[in-house]
RODO-2510 file (C-alpha; in nm, 4 decimals, decimal comma):
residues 358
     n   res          X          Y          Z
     1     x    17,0069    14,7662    16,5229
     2     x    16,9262    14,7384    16,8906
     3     x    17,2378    14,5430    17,0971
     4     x    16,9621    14,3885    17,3162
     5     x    16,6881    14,1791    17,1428
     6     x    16,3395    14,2554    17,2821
     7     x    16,2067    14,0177    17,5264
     8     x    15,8416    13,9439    17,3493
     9     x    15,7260    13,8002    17,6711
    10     x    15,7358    14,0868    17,8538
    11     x    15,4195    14,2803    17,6059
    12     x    15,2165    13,9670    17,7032
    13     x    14,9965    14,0728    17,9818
    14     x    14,9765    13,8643    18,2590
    15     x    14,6499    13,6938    18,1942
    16     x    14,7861    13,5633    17,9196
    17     x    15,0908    13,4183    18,0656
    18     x    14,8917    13,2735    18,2997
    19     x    14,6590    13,0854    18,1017
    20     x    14,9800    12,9599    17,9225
    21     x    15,1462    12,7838    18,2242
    22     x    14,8113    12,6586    18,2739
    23     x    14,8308    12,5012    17,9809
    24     x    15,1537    12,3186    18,0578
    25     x    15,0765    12,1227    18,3324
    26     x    15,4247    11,9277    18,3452
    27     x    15,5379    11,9491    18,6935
    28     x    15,8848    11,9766    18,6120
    29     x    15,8593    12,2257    18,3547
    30     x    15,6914    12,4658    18,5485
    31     x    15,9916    12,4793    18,8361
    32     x    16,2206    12,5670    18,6032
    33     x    16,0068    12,8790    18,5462
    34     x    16,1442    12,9647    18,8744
    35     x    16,4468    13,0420    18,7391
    36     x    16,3718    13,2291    18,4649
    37     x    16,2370    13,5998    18,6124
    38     x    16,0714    13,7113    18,9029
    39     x    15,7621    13,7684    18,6715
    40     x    15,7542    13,3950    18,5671
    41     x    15,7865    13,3081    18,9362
    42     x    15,5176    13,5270    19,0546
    43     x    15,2844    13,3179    18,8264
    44     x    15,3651    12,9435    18,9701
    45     x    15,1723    12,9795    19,2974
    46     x    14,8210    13,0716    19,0630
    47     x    14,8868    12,7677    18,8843
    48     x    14,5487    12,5757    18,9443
    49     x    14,6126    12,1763    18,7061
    50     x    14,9672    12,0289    18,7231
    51     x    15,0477    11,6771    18,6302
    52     x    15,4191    11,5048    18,8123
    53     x    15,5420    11,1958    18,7254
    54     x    15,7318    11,0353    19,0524
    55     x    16,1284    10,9411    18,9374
    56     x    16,1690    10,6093    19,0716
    57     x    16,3708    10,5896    19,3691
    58     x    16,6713    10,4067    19,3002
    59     x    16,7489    10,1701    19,6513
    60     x    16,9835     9,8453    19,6777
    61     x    16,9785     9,5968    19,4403
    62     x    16,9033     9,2857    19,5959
    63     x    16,6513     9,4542    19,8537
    64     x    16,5034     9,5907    19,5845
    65     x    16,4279     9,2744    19,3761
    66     x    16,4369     8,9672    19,6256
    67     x    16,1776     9,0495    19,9171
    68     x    15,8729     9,1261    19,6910
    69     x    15,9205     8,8109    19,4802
    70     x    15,9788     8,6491    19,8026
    71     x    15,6167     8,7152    19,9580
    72     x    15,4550     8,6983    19,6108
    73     x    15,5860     8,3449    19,5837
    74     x    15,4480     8,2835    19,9138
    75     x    15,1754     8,4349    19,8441
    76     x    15,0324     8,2269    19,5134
    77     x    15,1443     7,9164    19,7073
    78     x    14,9184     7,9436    19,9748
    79     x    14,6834     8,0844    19,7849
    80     x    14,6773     7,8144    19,5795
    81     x    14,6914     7,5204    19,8574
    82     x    14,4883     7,6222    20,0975
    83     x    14,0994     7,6388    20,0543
    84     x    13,8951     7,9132    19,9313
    85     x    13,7130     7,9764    20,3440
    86     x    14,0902     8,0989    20,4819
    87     x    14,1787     8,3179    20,1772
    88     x    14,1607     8,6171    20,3749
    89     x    14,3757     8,5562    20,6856
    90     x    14,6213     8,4040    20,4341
    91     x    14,5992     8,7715    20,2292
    92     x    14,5399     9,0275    20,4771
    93     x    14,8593     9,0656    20,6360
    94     x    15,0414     9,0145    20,3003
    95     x    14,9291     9,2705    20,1018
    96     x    15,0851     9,5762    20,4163
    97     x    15,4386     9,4250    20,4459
    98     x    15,4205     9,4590    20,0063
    99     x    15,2696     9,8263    20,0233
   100     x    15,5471     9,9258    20,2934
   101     x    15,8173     9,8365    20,0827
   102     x    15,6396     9,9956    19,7681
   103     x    15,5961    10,3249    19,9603
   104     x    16,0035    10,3862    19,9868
   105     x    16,0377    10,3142    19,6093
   106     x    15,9431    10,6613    19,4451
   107     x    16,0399    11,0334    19,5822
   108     x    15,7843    11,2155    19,7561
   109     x    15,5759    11,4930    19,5410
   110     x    15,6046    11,7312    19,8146
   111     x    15,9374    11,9124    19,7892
   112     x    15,8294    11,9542    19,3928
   113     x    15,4528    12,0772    19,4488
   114     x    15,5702    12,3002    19,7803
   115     x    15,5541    12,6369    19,5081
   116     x    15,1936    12,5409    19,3658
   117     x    15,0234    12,6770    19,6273
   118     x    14,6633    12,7415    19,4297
   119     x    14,6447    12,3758    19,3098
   120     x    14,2727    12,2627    19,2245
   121     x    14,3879    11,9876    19,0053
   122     x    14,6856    11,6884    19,0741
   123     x    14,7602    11,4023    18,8488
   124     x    15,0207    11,2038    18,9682
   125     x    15,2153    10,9518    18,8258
   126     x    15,4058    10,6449    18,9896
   127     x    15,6838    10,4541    18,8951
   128     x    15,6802    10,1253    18,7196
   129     x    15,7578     9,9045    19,0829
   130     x    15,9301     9,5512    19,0473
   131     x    15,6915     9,4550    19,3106
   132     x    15,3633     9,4619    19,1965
   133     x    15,1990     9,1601    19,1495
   134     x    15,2668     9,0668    18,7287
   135     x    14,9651     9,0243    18,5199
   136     x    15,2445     8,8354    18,2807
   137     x    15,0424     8,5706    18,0831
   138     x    15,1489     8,7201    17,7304
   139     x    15,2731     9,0116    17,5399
   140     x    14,9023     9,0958    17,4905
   141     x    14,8013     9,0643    17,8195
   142     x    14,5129     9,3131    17,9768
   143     x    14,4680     9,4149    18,3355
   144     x    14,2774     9,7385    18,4051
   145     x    14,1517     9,9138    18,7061
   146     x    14,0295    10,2170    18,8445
   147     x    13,8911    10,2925    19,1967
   148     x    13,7174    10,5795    19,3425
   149     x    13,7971    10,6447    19,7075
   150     x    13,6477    10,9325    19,9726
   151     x    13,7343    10,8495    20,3480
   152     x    13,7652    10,5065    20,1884
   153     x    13,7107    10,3011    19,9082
   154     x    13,3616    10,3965    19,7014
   155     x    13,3895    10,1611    19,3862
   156     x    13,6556     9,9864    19,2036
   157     x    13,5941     9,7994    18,8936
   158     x    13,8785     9,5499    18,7299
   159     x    13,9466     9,4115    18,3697
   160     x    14,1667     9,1585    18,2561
   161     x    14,2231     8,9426    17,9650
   162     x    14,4694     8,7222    17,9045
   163     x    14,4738     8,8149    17,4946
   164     x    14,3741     9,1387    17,3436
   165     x    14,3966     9,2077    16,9690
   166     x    14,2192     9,3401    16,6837
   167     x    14,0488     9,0767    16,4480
   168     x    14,0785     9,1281    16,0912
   169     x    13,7854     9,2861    15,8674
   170     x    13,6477     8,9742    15,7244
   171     x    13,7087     8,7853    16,0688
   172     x    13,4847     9,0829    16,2404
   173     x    13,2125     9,1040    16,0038
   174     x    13,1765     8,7501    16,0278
   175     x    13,0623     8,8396    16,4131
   176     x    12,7766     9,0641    16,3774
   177     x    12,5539     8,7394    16,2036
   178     x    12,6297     8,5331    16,5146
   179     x    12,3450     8,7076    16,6784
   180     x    12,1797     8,6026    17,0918
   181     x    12,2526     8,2110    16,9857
   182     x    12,6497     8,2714    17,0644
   183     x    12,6313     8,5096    17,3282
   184     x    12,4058     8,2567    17,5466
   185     x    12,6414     7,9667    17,4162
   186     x    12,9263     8,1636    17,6172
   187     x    12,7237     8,2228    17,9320
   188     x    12,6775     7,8373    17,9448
   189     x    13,0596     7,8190    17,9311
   190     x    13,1176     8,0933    18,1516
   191     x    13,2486     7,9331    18,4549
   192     x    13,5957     7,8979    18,5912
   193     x    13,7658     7,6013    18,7706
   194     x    13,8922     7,6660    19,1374
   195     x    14,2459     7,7725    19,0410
   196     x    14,1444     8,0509    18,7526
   197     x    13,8933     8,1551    19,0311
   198     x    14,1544     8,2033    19,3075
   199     x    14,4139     8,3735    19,0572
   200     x    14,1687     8,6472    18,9229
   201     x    14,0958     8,6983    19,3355
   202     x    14,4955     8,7497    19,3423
   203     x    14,4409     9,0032    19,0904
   204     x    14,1320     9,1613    19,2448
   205     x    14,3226     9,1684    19,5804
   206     x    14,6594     9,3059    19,3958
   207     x    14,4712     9,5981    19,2673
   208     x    14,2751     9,6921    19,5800
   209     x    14,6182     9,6888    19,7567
   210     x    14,7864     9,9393    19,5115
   211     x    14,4626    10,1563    19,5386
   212     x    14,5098    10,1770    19,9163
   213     x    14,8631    10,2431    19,8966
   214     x    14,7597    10,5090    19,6261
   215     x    14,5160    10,6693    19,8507
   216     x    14,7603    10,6892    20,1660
   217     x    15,0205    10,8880    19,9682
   218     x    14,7110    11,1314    19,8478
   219     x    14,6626    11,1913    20,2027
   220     x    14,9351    11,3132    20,2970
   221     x    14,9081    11,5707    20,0006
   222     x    14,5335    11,6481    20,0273
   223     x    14,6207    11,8505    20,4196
   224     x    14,8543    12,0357    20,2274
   225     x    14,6475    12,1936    19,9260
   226     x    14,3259    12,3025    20,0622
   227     x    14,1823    12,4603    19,7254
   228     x    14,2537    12,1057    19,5443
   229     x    13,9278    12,0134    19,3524
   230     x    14,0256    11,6982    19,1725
   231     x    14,2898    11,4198    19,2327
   232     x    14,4244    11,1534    18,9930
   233     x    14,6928    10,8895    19,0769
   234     x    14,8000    10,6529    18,7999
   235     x    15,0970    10,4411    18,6724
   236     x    15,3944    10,4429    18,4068
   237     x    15,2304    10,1126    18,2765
   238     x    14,8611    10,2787    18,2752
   239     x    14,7172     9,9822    18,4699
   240     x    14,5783    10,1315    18,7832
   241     x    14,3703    10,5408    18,7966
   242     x    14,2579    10,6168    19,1431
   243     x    14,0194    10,8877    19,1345
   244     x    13,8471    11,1664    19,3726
   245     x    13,6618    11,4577    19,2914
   246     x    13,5518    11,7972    19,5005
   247     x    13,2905    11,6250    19,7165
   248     x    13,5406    11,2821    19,7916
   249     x    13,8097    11,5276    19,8987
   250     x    13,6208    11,6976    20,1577
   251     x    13,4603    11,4140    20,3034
   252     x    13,8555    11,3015    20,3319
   253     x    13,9334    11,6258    20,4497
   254     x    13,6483    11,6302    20,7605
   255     x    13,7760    11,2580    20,8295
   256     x    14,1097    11,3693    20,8514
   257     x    14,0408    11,6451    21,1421
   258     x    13,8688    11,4476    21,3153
   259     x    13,9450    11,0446    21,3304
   260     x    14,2831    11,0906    21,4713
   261     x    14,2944    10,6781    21,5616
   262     x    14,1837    10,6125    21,2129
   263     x    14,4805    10,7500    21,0822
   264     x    14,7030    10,5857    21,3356
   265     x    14,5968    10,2839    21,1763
   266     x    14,6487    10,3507    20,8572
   267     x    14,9920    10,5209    20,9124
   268     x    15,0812    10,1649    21,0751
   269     x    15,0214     9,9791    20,7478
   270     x    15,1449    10,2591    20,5009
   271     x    14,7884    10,2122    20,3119
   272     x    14,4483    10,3280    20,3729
   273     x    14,2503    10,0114    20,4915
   274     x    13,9940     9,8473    20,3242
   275     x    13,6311     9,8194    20,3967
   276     x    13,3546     9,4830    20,3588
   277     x    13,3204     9,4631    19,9948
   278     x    13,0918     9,2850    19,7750
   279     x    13,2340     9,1703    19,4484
   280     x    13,0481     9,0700    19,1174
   281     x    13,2542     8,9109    18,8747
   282     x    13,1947     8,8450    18,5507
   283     x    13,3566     8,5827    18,3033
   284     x    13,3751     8,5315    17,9148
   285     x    13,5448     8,3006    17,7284
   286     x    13,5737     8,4912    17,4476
   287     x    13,4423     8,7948    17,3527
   288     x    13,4612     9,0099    16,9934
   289     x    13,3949     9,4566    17,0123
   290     x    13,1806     9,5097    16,7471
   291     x    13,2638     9,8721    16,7439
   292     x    13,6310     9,8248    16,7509
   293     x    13,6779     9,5116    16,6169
   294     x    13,9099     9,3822    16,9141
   295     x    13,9030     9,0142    16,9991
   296     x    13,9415     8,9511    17,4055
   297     x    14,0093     8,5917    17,5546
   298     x    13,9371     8,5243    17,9367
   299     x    13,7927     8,8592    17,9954
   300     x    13,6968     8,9482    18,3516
   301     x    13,5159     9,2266    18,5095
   302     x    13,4607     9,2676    18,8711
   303     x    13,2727     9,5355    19,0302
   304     x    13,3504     9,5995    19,3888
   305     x    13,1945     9,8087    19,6235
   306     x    13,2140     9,8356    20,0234
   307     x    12,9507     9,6487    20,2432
   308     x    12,8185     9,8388    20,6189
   309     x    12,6028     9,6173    20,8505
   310     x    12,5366     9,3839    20,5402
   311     x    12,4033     9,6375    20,3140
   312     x    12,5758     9,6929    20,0071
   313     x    12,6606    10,0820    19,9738
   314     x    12,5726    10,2606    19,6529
   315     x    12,2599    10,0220    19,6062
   316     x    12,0377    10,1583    19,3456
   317     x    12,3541    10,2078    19,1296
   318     x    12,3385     9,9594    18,8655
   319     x    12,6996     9,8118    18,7434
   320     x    12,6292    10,0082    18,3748
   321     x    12,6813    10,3460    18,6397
   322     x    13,0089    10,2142    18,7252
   323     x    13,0756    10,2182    18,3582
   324     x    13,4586    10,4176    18,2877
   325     x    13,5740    10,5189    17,9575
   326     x    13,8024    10,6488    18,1565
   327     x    14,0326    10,3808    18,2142
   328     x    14,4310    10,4974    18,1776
   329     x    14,5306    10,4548    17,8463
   330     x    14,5794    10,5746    17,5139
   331     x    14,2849    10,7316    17,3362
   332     x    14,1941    10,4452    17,1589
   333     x    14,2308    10,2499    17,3858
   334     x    13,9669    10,4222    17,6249
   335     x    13,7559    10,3679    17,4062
   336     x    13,7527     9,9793    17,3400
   337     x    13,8203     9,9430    17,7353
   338     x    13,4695    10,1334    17,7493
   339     x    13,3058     9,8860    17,4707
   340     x    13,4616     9,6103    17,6807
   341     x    13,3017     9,7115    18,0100
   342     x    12,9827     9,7712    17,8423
   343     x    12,9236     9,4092    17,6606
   344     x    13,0234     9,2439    18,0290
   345     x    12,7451     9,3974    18,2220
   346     x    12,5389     9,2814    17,9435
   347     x    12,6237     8,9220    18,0903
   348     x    12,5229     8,7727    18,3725
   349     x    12,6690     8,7813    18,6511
   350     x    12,9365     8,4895    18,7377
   351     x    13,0177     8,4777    19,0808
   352     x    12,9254     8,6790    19,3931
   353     x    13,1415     8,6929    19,6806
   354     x    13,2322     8,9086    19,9973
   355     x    13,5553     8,9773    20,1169
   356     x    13,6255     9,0891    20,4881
   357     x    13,7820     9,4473    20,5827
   358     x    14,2041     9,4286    20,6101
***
């Protein structure tokens, strides 16, 4: 009997191997591969897909927690006083002193991705951060978004619900006899008073801020992985997915060698700035999934997408385009977030509003 075992790894042939750590995608995981041979090194720069959750970074206490519930109590007050025509120059400068804290409160990706050199595809994940803005009305509570960005923001489209739960069978069967009568008995009541307005605009105004933020840190990856094909930034709580495929990178790219004062700008507020938008916002009592049998109370679902010289961009693309099934989340999940979006565009819309750039 042999005193040293075989190493079965080495009769794999590279190709092989390769595909394998392809496979793994766990950021950490693959660095330790580092360690283990020369061989296994040599394969961690071809790796093309990794995925790296961002450890939190651990900073005083009471910095920590009391300035962001500081300016988000400030914020909802005024919000809530002051009259819907100076929303925006109560929000704009709000939203970059919350986003500059946030930026300091997870470790930077690049001393972990500085091996991958061949990187086509990055999913990052953040850290749950004490301050974002809390969707907290309820242990069942929904808030969704996703956002697709190039040199800026493309699309983002938000839904919330302040109760989510599957109905029972005989509750859900009961539903599909209710027929047009109930769903134009809910469009009658499908109006909100000026307070639930102005809080879902918190919301919508919470998530375009974390997008920004989102897409600032991707920038300052994107220079450093030129064969990168596909980028996805999400959360630990799976509420936010910013998104940007091949053609979205190198319009960032190009925008990035050559607006040099664009970038100043958006160094300056530690987020990537925000366009004109246009939102269309949608609102249901009540509304029972069919397909899944879920049961959601106060849904929402605003589409947003950027406004130049009072034309809205992406015109021609109806909201049903916007459509994701690709919201983070479980499996299931995805799927009666899809079912969700779907039956809202169905509805009329709500409210239309424009926000200014900030």
């Amino acid at each position: 009997m042999n005193s040293i075992e075989e190493d079965h790894f080495d009769c794999l042939p590279d190709e092989l191997l390769l595909f394998i750590f392809n496979k793994l995608l766990d950021a950490k995981s693959l660095t330790r591969c580092l360690l283990v041979s020369k061989r296994f090194a040599s394969f961690i720069p071809q790796i093309d897909s990794v995925f790296l959750p961002l450890p939190r970074h651990v900073r005083n206490r009471k910095r920590k927690h009391g300035l962001p519930i500081k300016v988000f109590k400030i914020l909802v007050s005024n919000l809530i006083i002051k009259p819907m025509q100076v929303l925006h120059k109560l929000m704009f400068n709000k939203p970059a002193t919350n986003s500059n804290f946030d930026h300091f409160l997870y470790y930077s990706p690049k001393e972990v991705l500085k091996n991958f050199n061949g990187l086509k595809a990055l999913h990052l994940e953040l850290p749950c951060l004490d301050s974002e803005m809390e969707f907290n009305v309820g242990s069942c509570s929904l808030l969704k978004w996703k956002a697709e960005f190039g040199e800026e923001l493309k699309s983002c489209i938000i839904l919330s619900a302040t109760s989510f739960h599957r109905e029972s069978l005989s509750s859900s069967s009961t539903y599909g006899n209710e027929g047009d009568e109930e769903v134009q008995q809910q469009e009658l009541q499908s109006f909100l008073d000026e307070d639930e307005l102005k809080l879902r605009i918190i919301w919508t105004i919470s998530c375009l801020v974390s997008a920004s933020v989102r897409h600032y840190l991707l920038k300052q990856i994107v220079a450093n992985f030129p064969m990168l094909q596909s980028m996805v930034i999400t959360d630990a709580r799976k509420r936010g997915k910013l998104c940007m495929g091949e053609d979205q990178l190198v319009e960032l790219r190009n925008t990035m060698n050559s607006s040099a004062g664009t970038l100043e700008e958006s160094n300056s507020l530690e987020r990537t700035p925000i366009p004109n938008l246009s939102m269309n916002l949608r609102y249901v009592p009540e509304m029972q999934l069919p397909v899944s049998g879920y049961v959601m109370k106060e849904v929402t679902l605003v589409v947003i997408k950027p406004v130049v010289s009072g034309v809205e961009m992406g015109e021609g693309v109806s909201d049903g385009d916007l459509l994701v099934g690709d919201f983070d989340g479980e499996d299931e999940e995805t799927m009666v977030f899809g079912e969700a979006v779907r039956e809202m565009v169905k509805r009329k819309t709500s409210y239309v509003m424009e926000m200014s750039s900030f």
